[in-house]
VODO-675002 format. One record per residue (C-alpha): residue in three letters; x, y, z. Coordinates in steps of 0.25 Angstrom, whole numbers, plus 2048, in hexadecimal, padded with zeros to 3 digits. Layout:
% residues N
AlaXYZ...
//
This chain:
% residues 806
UnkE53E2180EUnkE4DE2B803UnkE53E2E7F6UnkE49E397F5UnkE4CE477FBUnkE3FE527FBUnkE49E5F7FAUnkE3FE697F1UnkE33E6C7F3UnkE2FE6A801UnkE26E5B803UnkE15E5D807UnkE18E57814UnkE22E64815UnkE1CE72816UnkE21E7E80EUnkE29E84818UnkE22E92812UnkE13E8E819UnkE16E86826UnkE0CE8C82DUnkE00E87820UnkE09E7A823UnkE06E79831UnkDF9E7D830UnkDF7E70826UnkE01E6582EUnkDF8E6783BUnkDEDE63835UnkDF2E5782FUnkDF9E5483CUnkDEDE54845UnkDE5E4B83DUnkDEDE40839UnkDFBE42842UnkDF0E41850UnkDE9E3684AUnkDF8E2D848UnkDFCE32857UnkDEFE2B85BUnkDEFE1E853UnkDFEE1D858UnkDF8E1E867UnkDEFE15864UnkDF8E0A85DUnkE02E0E86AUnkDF8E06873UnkDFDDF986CUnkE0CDFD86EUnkE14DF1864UnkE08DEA860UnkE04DF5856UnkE04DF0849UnkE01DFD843UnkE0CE0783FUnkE08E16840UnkE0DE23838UnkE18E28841UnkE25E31840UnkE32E2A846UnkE3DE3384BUnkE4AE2B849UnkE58E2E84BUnkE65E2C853UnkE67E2F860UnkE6AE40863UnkE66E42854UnkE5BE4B85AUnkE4FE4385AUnkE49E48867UnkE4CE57863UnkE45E56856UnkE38E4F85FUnkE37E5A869UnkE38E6685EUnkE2BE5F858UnkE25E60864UnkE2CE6D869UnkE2EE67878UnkE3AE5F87EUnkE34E53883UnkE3EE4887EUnkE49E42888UnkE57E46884UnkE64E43886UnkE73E3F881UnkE6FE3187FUnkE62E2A879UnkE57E3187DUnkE4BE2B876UnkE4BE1C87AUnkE3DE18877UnkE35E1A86AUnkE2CE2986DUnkE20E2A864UnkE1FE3A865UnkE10E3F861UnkE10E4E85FUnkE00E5285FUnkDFDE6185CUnkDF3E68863UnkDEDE75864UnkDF3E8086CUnkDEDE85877UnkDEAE9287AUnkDF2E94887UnkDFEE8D87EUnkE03E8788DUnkE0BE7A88EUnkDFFE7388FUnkDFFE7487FUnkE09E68880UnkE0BE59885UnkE0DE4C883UnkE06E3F884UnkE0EE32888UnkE07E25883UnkE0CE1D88FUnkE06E26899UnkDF6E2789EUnkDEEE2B892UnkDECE3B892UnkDF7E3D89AUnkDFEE4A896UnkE0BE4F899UnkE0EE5F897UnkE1AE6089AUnkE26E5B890UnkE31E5789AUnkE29E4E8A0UnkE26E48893UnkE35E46892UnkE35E3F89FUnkE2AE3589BUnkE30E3288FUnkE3EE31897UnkE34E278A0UnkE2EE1E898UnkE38E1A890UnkE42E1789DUnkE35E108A3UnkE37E06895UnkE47E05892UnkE4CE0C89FUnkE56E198A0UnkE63E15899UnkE62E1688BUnkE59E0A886UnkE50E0987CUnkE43E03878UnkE39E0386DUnkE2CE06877UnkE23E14872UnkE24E1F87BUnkE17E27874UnkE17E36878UnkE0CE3F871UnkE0FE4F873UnkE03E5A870UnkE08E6886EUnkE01E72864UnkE11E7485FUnkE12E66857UnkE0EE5F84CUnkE06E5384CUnkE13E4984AUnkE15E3C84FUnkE23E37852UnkE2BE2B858UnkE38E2F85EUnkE41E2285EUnkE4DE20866UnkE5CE2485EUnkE64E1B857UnkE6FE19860UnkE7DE1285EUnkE83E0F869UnkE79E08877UnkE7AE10882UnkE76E0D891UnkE6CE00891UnkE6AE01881UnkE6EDF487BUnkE78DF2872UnkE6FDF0866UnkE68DFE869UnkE6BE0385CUnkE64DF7855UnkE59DF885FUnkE54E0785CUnkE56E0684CUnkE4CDFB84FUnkE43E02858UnkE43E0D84DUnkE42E0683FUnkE38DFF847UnkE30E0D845UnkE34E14838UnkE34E06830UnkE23E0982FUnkE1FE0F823UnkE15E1882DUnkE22E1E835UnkE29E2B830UnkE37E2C833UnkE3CE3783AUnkE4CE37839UnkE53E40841UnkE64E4283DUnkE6DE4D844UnkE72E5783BUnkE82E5383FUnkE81E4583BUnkE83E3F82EUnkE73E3F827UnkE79E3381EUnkE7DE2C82BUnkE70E2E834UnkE6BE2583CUnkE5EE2883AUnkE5BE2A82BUnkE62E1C82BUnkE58E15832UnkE4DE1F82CUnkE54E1881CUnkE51E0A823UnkE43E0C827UnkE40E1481AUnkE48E1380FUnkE41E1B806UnkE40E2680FUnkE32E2980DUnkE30E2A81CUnkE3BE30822UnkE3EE40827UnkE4BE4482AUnkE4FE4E835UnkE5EE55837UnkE5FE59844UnkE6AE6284CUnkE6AE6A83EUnkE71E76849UnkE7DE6E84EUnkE83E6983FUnkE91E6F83CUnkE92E7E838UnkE93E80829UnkE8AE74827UnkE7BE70826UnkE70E66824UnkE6BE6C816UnkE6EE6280DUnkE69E57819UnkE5BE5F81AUnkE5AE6080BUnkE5CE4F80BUnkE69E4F801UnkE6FE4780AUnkE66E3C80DUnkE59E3E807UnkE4BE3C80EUnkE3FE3D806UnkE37E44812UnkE44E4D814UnkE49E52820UnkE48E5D82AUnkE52E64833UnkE50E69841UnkE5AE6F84EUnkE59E67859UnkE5CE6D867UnkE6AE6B86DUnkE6BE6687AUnkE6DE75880UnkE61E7887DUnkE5DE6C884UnkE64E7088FUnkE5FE7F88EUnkE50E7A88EUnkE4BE81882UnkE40E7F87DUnkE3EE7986FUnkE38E86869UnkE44E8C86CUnkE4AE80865UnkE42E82859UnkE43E92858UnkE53E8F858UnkE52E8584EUnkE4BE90845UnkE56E99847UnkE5FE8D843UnkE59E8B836UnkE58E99831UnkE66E9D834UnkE6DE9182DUnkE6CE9581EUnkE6DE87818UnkE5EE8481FUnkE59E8F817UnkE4DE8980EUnkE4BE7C815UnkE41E8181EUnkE39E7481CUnkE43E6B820UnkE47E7382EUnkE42E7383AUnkE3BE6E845UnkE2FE74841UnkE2FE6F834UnkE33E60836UnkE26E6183FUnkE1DE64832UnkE25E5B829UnkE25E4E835UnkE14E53835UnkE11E54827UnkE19E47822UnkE12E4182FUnkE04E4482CUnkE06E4181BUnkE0BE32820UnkE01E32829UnkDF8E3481EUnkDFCE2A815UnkDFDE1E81FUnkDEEE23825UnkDE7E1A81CUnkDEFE0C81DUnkDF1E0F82CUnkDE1E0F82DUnkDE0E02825UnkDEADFB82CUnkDE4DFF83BUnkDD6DFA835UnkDDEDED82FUnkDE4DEB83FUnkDD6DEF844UnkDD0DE283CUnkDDBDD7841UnkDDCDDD84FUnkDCDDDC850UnkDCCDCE84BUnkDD7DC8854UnkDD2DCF85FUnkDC5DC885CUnkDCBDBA85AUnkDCFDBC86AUnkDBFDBE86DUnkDBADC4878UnkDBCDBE888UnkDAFDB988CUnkDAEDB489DUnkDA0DB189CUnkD9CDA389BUnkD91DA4891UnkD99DAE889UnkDA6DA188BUnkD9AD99885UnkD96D9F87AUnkDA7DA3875UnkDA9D92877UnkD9ED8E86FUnkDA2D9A865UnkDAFD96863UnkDA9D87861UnkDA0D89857UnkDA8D92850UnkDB3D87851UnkDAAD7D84CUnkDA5D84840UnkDB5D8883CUnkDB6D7883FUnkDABD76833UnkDADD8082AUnkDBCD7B827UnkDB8D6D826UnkDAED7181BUnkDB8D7D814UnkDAED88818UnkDB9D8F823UnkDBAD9F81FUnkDC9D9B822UnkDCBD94816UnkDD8D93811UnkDDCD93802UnkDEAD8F804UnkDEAD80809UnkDDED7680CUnkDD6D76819UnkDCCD71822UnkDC3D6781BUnkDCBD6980DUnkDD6D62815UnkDCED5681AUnkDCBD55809UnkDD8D54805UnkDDBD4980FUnkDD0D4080BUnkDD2D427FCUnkDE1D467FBUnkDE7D3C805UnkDDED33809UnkDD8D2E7FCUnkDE4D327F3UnkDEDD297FDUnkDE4D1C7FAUnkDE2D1D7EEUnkDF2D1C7ECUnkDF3D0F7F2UnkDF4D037EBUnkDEDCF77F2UnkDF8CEE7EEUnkE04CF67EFUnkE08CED7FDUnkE02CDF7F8UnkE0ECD87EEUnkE09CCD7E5UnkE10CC47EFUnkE06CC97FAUnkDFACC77F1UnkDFECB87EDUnkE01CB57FCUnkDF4CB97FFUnkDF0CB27F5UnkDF3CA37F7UnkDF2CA6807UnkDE4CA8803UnkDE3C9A7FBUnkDE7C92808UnkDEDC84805UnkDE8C847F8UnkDEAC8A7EBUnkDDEC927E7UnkDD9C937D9UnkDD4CA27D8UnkDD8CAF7E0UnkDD2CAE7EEUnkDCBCBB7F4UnkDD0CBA802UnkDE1CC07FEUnkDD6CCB7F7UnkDD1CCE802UnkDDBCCC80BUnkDE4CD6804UnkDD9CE2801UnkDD6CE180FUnkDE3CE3811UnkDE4CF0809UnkDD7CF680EUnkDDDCF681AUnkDE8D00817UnkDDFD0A816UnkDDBD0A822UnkDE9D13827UnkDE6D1D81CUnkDD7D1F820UnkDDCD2182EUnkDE6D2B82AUnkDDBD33822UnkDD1D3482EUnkDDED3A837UnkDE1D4482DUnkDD3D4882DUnkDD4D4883CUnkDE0D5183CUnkDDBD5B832UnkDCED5B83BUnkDD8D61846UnkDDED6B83EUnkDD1D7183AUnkDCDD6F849UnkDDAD7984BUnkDD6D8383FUnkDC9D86844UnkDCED8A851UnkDCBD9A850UnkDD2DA6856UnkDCADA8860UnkDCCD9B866UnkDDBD9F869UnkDD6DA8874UnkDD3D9887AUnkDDCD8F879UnkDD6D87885UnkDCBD8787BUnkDD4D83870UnkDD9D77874UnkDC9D72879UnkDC5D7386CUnkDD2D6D867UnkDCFD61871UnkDC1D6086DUnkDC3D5F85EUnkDCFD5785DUnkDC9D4C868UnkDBAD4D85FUnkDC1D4A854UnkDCAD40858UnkDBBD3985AUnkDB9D3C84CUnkDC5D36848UnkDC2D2984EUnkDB4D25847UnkDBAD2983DUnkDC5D1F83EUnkDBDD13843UnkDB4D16837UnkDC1D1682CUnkDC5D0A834UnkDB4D02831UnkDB6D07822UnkDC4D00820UnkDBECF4828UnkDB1CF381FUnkDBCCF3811UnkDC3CE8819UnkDB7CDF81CUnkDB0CDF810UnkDB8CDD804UnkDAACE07F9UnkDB1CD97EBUnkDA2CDC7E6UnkDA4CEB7E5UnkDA3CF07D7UnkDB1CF77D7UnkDB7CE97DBUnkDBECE47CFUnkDBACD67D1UnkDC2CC77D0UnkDBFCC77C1UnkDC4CD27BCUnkDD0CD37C5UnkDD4CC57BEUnkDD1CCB7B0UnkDDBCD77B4UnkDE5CCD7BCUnkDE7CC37B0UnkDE8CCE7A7UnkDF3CD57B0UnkDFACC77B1UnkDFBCC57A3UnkDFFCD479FUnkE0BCD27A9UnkE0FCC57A7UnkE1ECC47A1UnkE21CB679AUnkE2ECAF7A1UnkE38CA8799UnkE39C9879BUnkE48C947A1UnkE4EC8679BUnkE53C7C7A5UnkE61C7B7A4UnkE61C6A7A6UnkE59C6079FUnkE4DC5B7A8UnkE47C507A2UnkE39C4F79DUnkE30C487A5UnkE37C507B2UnkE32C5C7ADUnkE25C5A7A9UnkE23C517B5UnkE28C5F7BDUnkE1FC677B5UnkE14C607B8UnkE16C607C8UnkE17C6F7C7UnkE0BC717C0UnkE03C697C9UnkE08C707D5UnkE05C7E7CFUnkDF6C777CCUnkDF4C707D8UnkDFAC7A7E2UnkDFEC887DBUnkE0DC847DCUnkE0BC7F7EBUnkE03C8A7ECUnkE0EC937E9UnkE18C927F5UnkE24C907F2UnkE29C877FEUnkE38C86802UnkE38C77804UnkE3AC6C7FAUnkE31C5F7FAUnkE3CC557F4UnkE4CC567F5UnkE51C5A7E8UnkE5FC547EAUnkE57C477EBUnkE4EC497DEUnkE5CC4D7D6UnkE63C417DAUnkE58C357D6UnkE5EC2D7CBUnkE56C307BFUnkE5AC207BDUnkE52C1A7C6UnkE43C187C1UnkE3EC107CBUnkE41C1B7D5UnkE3CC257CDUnkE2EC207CBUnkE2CC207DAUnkE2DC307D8UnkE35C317E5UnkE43C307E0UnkE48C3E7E7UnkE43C3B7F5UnkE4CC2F7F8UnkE5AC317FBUnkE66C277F7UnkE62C257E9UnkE6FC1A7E8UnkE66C117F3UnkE5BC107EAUnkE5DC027E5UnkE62BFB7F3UnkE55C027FCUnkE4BBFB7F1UnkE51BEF7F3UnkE52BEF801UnkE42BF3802UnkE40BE97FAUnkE46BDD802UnkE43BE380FUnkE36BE1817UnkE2BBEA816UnkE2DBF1824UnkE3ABF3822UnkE3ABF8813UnkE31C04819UnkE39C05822UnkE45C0681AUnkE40C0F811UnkE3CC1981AUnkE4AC1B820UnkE4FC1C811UnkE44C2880BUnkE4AC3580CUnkE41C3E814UnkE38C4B80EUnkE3DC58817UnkE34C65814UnkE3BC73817UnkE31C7A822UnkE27C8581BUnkE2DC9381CUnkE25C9E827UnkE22CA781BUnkE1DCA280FUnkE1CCA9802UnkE18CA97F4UnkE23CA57E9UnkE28CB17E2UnkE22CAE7D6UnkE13CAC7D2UnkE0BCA67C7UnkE02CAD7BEUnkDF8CA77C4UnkDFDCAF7D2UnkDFECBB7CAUnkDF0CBD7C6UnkDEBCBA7D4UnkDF3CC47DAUnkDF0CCF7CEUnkDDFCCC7D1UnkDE2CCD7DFUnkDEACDB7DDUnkDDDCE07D4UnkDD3CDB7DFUnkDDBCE37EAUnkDDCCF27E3UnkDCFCF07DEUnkDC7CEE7EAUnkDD0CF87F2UnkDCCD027E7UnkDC0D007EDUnkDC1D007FBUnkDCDD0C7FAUnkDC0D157F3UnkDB6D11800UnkDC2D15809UnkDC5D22802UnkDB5D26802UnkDB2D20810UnkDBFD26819UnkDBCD34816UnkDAED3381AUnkDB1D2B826UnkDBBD3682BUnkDB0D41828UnkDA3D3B82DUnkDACD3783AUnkDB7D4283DUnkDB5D4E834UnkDA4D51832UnkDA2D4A841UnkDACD55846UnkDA6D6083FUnkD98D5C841UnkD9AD5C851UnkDA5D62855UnkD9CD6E85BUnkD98D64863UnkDA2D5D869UnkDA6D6C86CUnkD9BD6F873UnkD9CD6387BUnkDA9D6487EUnkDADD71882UnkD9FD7B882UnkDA1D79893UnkD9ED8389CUnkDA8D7D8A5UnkDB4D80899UnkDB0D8E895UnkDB9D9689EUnkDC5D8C89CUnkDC4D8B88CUnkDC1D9A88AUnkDCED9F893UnkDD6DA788BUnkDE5DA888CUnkDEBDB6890UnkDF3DB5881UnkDE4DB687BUnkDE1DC0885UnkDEBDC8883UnkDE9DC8873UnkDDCDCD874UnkDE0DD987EUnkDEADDC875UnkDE1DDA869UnkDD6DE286EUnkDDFDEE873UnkDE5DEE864UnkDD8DEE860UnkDD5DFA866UnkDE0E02862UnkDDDDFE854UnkDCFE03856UnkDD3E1085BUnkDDDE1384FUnkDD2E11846UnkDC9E1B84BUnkDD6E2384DUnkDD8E2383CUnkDC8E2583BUnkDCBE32843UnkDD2E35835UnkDCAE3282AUnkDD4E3581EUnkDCDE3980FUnkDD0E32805UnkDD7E3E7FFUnkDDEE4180AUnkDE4E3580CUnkDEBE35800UnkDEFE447FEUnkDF5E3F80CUnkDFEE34804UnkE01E3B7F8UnkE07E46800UnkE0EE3C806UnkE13E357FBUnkE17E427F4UnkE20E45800UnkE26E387FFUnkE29E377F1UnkE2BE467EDUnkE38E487E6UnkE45E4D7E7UnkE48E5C7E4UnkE55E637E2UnkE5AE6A7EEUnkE5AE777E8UnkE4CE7A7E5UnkE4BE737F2UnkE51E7F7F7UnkE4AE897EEUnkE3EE847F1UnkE40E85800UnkE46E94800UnkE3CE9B7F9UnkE31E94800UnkE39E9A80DUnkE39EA8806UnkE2AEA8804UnkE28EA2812UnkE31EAD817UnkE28EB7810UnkE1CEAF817UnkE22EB4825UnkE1EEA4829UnkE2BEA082CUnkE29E9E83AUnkE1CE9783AUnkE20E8783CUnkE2DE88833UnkE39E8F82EUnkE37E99824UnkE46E9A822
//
């Protein structure tokens, strides 16, 4: 709550008790031009009930239940009018507008009534009990007749030439304990419904605490510390000032040393219940509670902080000064509302029934469509956003970011092993051993690697495709959500047209791939060529080449074995590449046969067959026995005796032996060269041709005539009626749209009724601020101050006039 208590010298929104009639003379003026022009803006804004978003300067009268709310209402006006009872009386929200008008000159009962919002317009009702009844009526007609509650406005507005322009909301009392067909949470429910009005900054809080309570302990300057805890806002009122103890009195409490408020407080006499019950009137009220004030000493000198009269001069001024000061914002934010209400409702258009006029909206909406559809592919959208790429920026950054970036990391010859390129190699020399590099493992294996990026091209044209979708989704305008039968055409439309992009635009990536495969072009000038991939290949050979260390053989072999073996091997690497380098799992000759011919035995040795005959022991008996046998039956002999040549089946899969000559080496190095260098060049005609394929195909092609296909597609007389049949949602905005519209329009010209100077204006919020910030003065010339201005008004003989003079 405050900290800071205005105890000396009496606040500008509180008149000198000495001049109360000057005073009057100068609040009526300010209430009838600015007070009127709020009551009439709240009307207005009423129209919208919950959906106005524009809060309005207002006074809020809270307090606990019986604290005397209803009392101090009907003294500002002068007439009972309010339901009563033991129990909760006000159990819906009443927005109270007091309006002064001019006396007429008869002064009849004419002079005064009231006005309810809820009934036909102009509808006046004279007399006050049945005021009581309507609002007794209305709110049973909302929450029934046993003590509910509910945060619905009652709006009541009372002209009588004997109030002040004030405008007030009368919310239901904080209650503890439910009562009929209250629920149990009721407490919780009305703080709610109240914080949910004195939260605003715009809202003055009026809070009302009975003189016999506790002021430390009030309900109402509790919730009144929530809502404003700087007390800037907020205006106490001790009620039932006639019913506290004898010997005691609300002195220190009016003059905020108990708990301080910066707008201070005021204290009034409410009518007890037999006067209620003795029908008088509220003047008579008001004359006793003169009476009250002068014949209790200890009020003496707090003339400004007594009395029905002046809490309505104080609620007026303080009412019109914060009116003042949140005129000028209030205009800027009913223009700001104006603006965004007005474009909205434009966004649902206009209902047009007429054929021509459903013509001329469709092909509207088309062409607009179409030139958003352009405009973001070619970065010239008004939208433009400066926080993430779009539109034709994306398609960019796929063609240069993924798409050539990805190929450009892959190595032609990060799947082929050295292995791979020497099988296709000798598969490529055939059953002999050729003597230089052939071209067809070449171009067997580029071919192969041109291949792969066919996927990747694929891949690029679908991302374009799907980015073509999206911005087919983006330029889908407001006014097309009024449609969606419409909508989903279009979305039809474009998605099946460029689906028919897509695919020439795959057939074509598809021919571009094919051409690379079928012409393998060695002649283009970025080709390295044979000779200078053998320069490069023997040099790498040599460069890596690691000299191995010679292994002794453990066993004497003798001479001529050796060099007779030596010579064999190097014949057959001549002749045949080392049997044109399989390595076979068969062995021609046994080698337990070879180890066992007796190194003895020269005439069996020179036949050079010694380890294919078996039973070496035999030898000598079998030549003797050819040589004294027929010839039929040497032969025949002899073949029985010769040992028979078994070859071990080929395997199903053959390979290369693990190791490979130098030879091999520099063969595989070329071919590895010849590969990366002419994929080089086909990976830079693929980079360049994809993307212009994709644009020439799917992108420009859609651009260029997609007004077209729109046209042909769905400008049918036939569809009009079914494509521009608008869903009651959309209806229903725009009613809502266009009667919030309205409303704003009428406050606008409401505020231009006021046109507030410059000066004005801002003597208006100094005031303000110098009420809100003045400070603290001592109680005692608070008092001094106070009784001689009561002496001189005594001396005035004004006492009477709208005030106490005591």
């Amino acid at each position: 709550m405050a900290i800071e208590q205005v105890t000396g010298e009496t606040p500008p929104s509180t008149p000198p008790p000495s001049t109360p009639s000057s005073t009057t003379a100068k609040a009526a003026p300010l209430g009838s031009s600015v007070i009127p022009i709020v009551n009439k803006l709240q009307d207005i804004f009423a129209q919208l009930g919950s959906q106005s978003s524009i809060a309005l300067p207002q006074v809020a009268v809270v307090g606990s239940q019986s604290s005397g709310k209803s009392s101090v209402l009907e003294a500002l006006v002068g007439r009972d009018f309010l339901p009563r009872g033991n129990d909760i009386c006000t159990r819906r929200p009443l927005v109270l507008q007091l309006v002064q008008t001019k006396s007429r000159s008869n002064g009849g009962s004419d002079d005064e009534w009231g006005e309810f919002r809820h009934l036909p317009e102009n509808t006046r009702i004279y007399d006050f009990s049945e005021i009581r009844r309507e609002i007794e009526a209305e709110t049973n007609r909302l929450v029934g007749g046993n003590k509910n509650v509910a945060d619905k406005q009652i709006r009541l507005t009372i002209h009588s030439p004997n109030v002040l322009d004030i405008t007030l909301v009368d919310l239901p009392g904080i209650t503890k304990v439910p009562v009929g067909d209250q629920p149990s949470d009721i407490e919780a429910r009305i703080r709610t419904m109240i914080l949910s009005y004195i939260k605003l900054d715009t809202c003055l809080i009026l809070a009302v605490t009975p003189a016999n309570t506790d002021l430390a302990n009030s309900d109402a300057l509790q919730i009144a510390s929530n809502a404003d805890p700087d007390g800037h806002r907020t205006i106490g009122v001790i009620t039932k000032l006639d019913i506290m103890d004898k010997g005691t009195d609300a002195r220190n409490l009016l003059l905020g040393n108990v708990v301080p408020l910066r707008l201070g407080y005021v204290g009034v006499v409410n009518r007890c219940q037999e006067d209620i019950l003795l029908n008088r009137t509220i003047k008579e009220a008001l004359v006793a509670e003169e009476k009250f004030f002068r014949s209790r000493p200890a009020y003496h000198g707090l003339a400004d902080r007594v009395g029905i009269p002046q809490l309505a001069k104080k609620l007026n001024q303080i009412l019109v000064q914060h009116i003042k000061v949140l005129l000028p914002d209030l205009k800027s934010r009913i223009s700001n509302a104006l603006v965004a209400t007005a474009k909205e409702h434009q966004s649902y258009g206009e209902i047009t029934e007429s054929r021509a006029g459903q013509g001329a909206l469709l092909l509207n909406f088309l062409s607009k469509y179409c030139e958003a559809y352009s405009s973001l592919l070619e970065g010239k959208s008004e939208e433009m956003s400066t926080s993430e790429l779009s539109g034709g920026a994306r398609i960019h950054y796929i063609f240069q970011s993924i798409f050539v970036k990805s190929l450009e990391e892959v190595d032609p010859c990060e799947d082929l092993t050295d292995d791979d390129i020497r099988t296709a190699i000798q598969n490529a020399t055939g059953p002999r051993s050729a003597l230089f590099v052939p071209d067809v493992p070449f171009e067997v294996l580029v071919r192969r690697q041109i291949s792969r990026l066919l996927d990747p091209s694929l891949q690029c044209a679908r991302f374009i495709f799907d980015e073509l979708i999206k911005i087919s989704h983006r330029c889908m305008m407001n006014e097309l959500q009024r449609f969606p039968v419409l909508r989903k055409r279009m979305d039809e439309v474009i998605g099946d047209f460029l689906r028919e992009g897509l695919e020439p635009s795959e057939a074509m990536i598809g021919d571009i791939i094919d051409m690379e495969m079928d012409y393998i072009n060695t002649s283009h000038p970025n080709f390295i060529g044979g000779t200078k991939a053998v320069e490069v290949a023997m040099q790498h050979v040599k460069s890596s080449r690691i000299p191995h260390p010679v292994a002794r053989p453990k066993e004497t072999v003798e001479p001529d074995r050796t060099s007779s073996s030596a010579s064999q091997v190097k014949s057959r690497s001549f002749l045949g590449r080392q049997a044109n380098g399989i390595v076979a799992d068969q062995v021609v000759v046994s080698a337990d046969a070879e180890k066992a011919a007796p190194a003895a035995n020269a005439s069996d040795t020179r036949w050079g067959i010694p380890s294919i005959f078996r039973g070496g022991d035999t030898r000598a008996v079998t030549k003797d026995n050819l040589l004294n046998k027929p010839y039929s039956e040497a032969v025949e002999d002899m073949s029985q005796n010769l040992s028979m040549i078994y070859l071990k089946e080929p395997p199903a899969v053959l390979r290369p032996s693990e190791t490979h000559s130098e030879q091999e080496a520099v063969e595989i190095q070329i071919t590895k060269l010849l590969l990366k260098s002419y994929y080089d060049i086909v990976r830079k005609n693929i980079e360049d041709s994809v993307p212009k394929a994709i644009m020439h195909f799917l992108v420009n092609h859609t651009k260029r005539e997609l007004h077209n296909v729109f046209i042909k597609k769905l400008y049918r007389e036939n569809l009009f009626e079914e494509m521009l049949q608008e869903p009651e949602e959309i209806a229903g905005k725009r009613k809502r749209t266009q009667e919030t519209l309205h409303v704003l329009q009428q406050a606008y010209r409401t505020l231009d009724e006021l046109p507030l100077e410059a000066d004005s204006v801002s003597a208006g919020m100094s005031k303000h601020q110098e009420l809100l910030t003045s400070s603290k003065y001592s109680t005692s010339s608070s008092y001094s101050a106070s009784a001689s201005t009561t002496r001189r008004s005594r001396r005035g003989g004004d006492q009477h006039q709208n005030g106490y003079g005591y």
